[in-house]
N, C-alpha and C positions, 0 to 999 in steps of 0.2 A: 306740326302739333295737331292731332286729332284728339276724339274728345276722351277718346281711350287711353289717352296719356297722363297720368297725375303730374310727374314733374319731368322738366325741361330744360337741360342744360348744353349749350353746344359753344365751345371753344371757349370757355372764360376762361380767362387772365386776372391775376390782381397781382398788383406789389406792395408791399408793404417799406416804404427806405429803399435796403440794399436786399433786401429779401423778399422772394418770388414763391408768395404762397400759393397762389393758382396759373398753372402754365399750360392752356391748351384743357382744362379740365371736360369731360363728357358725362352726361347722365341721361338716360330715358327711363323711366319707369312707369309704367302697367298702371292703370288707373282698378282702385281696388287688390293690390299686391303690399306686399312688406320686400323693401330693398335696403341688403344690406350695406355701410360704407363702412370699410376698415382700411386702418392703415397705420404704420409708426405716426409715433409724437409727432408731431411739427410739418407731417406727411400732406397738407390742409383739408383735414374733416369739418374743422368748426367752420374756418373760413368760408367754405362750400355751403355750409348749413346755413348762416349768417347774412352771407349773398341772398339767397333762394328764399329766405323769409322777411328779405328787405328790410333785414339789419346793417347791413353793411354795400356797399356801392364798389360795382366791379368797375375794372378798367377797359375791359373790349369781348366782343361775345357776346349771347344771349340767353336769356333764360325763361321759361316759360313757366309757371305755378298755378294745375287748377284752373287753366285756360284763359291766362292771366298775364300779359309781360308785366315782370318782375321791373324792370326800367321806369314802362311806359304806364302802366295803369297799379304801382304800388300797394295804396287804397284798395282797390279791390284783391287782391293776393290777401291781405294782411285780413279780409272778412273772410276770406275761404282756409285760411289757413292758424295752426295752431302749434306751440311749442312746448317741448317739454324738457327741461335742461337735467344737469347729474342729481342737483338737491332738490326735496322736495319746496314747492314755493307756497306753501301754506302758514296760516298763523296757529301758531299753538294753542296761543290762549283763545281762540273762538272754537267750539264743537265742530265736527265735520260737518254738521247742517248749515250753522251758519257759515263757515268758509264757502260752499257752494251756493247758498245764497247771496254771499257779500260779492264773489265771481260773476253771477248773473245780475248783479245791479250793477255791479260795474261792463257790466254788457249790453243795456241799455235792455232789459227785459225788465216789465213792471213786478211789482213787491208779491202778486200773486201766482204769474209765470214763473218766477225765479225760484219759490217755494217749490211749486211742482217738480219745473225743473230736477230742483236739487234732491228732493227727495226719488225721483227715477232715478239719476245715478248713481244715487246711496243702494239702491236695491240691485243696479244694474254690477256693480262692484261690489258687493257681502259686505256690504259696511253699517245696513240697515242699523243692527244693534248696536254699533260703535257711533250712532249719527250723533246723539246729545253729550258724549263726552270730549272734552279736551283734546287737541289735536295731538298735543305732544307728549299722550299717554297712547297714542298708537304704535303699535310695531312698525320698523322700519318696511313691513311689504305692508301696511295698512296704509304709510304715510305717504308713499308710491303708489298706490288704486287711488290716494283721493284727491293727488297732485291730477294723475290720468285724469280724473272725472271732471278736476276744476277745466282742464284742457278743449273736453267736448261739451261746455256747457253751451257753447252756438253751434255742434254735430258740424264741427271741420269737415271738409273735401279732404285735404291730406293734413296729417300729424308728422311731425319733427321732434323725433325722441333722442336728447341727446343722452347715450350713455344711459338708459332708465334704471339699470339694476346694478350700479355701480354701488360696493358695498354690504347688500342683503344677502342673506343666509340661503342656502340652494331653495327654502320651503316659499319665502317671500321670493324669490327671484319666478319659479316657478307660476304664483298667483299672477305676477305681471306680465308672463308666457301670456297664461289664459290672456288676461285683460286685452293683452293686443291683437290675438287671434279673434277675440269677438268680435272687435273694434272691426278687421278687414273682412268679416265675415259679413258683418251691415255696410260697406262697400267702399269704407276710410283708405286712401292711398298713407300708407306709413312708410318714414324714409328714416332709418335707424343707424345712428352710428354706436358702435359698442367695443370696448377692450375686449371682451369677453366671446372667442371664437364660436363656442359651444351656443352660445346665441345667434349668433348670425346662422349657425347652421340649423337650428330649432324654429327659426321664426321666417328666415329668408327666403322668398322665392327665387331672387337674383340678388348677386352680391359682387360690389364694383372693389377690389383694391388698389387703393390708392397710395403713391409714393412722389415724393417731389412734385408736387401740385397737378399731378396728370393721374388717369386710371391706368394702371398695368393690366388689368387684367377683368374678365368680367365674365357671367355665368349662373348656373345654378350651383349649388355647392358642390353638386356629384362631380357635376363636370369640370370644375375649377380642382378637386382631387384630383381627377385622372387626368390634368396636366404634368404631374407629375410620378405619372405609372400605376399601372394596375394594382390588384390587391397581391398581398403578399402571404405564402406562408412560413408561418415562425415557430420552429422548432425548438425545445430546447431539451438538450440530454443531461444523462445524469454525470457521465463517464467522459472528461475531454479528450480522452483517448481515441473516441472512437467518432468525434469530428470530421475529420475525413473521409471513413466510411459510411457513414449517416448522409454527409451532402451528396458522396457520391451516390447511394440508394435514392434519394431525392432527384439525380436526374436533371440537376440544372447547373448548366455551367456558368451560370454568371451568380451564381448563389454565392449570397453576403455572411459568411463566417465570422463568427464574432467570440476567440476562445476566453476571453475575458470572462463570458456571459451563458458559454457552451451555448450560444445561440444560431440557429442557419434561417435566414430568409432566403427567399425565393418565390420570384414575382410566381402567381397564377391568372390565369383567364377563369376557371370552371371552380368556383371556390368550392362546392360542396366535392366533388367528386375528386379533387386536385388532397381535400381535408380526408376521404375517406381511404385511396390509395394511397396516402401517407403514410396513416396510422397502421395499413395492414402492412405496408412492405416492413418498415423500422418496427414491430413485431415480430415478423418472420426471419427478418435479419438479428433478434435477440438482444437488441437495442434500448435501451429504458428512456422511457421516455418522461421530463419534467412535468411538462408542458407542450401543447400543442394544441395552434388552432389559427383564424385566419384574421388579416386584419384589412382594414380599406388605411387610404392614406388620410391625415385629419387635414382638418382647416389651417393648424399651429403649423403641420411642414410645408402647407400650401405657401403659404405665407411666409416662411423662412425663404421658401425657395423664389418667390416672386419680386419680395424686398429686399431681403438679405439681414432682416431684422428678425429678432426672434417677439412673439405677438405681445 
């Protein structure tokens, strides 16, 4: 554990009964990074979380939080760190100002700190305007920035977001994008678990998936794609007649036909020039063409192909 490390986890185990939620589990993450953890249901994400914020008591292994054992010095973990679950944990009936006030008295900040406090984070999250009214006249992306805000009212070392944008509409999901890039931007370690692939790919610097209480596999997203093969190009014609002569124009013999679809993939290395020689050759060959154009592989086949689950 260096100081460059936000969180630390090496070989944990738990059982739950007859169920073996953590088997051999691994984590390092980057101090000042966003790391993603995905994985199937029951795969142990929360468990993982749960441990690591000294909610839950592991069986063997160790874990480090924030330059903290998680075991050995709790109390201090549970000051450096902060949690943020699927629902917002706010009260309705108090205005946004006072929830972030009522958050820093309960934080052991006096009646005049906690004001300040709260009123930075109102401004710090676009909630300045929404601060005097009713919590539970906010939008579901308004009621997610002021859960976030209740979260850094003591500026966490690292944040545990479980699932934040379970729920919100692409516009609110988007605002809590922002809110967490600012957050690692001022030098917050956040450790994100999320359904939501297209997240871990937008927010992740590294992303662990996880299946039967172990990591399978670990990366940044690019490279966690090209575990499973380069980019591909995807044809599709108008004419399924002329499938055969299209893939063969194309020049690859392991190219994936698909007449259902009149569709040809075929992996490339050189996307731009692999996209331009396409289009001229199945033009000169008098070919029509539907569609055309290149794809990378996503995070969803990553993950099919990893677990065997679909995300």
């Amino acid at each position: 554990m260096t100081t460059t490390t936000g969180v630390l986890a090496e070989d944990l185990h738990k059982r739950f009964a007859r169920t073996t939620a953590l088997n051999g589990f691994h984590l390092d993450v980057p101090a000042g990074t966003v790391h993603g953890l995905l994985g199937p249901n029951g795969a142990g994400k929360t468990t993982a979380v749960r441990i690591l914020a000294t909610l839950l008591r592991f069986d063997a292994g160790r874990a480090v939080v924030a330059g903290a054992d998680v075991t050995k010095d709790p109390g201090t973990v549970r000051e450096r760190i902060s949690l943020t679950g699927q629902y917002a944990a706010v009260d309705g009936l108090l205005s946004g100002r006072q929830n972030l006030v009522l958050f820093g008295r309960l934080h052991h900040l006096g009646p005049r700190d906690a004001r300040r406090r709260a009123d930075e984070l109102l401004e710090r999250f676009g909630l300045t305007d929404a601060a005097h009214r009713s919590a539970k006249t906010y939008s579901g992306g308004q009621q997610r920035r002021l859960d976030l805000a209740a979260s850094l009212i003591r500026r966490p070392s690292v944040l545990f977001l479980d699932e934040p944008t379970t729920g919100l509409d692409p516009r609110s999901r988007n605002q809590v994008w922002q809110a967490v890039r600012d957050l690692v931007a001022d030098g917050t370690t956040v450790l994100l678990t999320t359904q939501y692939l297209e997240e871990a790919d937008q927010l992740a610097d590294q992303i662990s998936v996880i299946d039967a209480g172990r990591v399978v596999a670990e990366g940044t997203p690019d490279a966690l794609k090209s575990v499973i093969g380069a980019d591909r190009l995807e044809v599709v014609v108008r004419d399924p007649d002329v499938l055969a002569n299209a893939a063969a124009i194309l020049g690859a013999a392991d190219a994936d036909v698909d007449p259902d679809t009149r569709r040809i993939r075929v992996p490339v290395t050189d996307r731009v020039a692999a996209l331009v020689d396409a289009a001229r050759a199945l033009q000169d060959a008098g070919i029509t063409v539907v569609d055309l154009g290149v794809h990378r592989p996503t995070l969803d086949e990553v993950f099919l192909n990893l677990t065997g689950h679909q995300a």
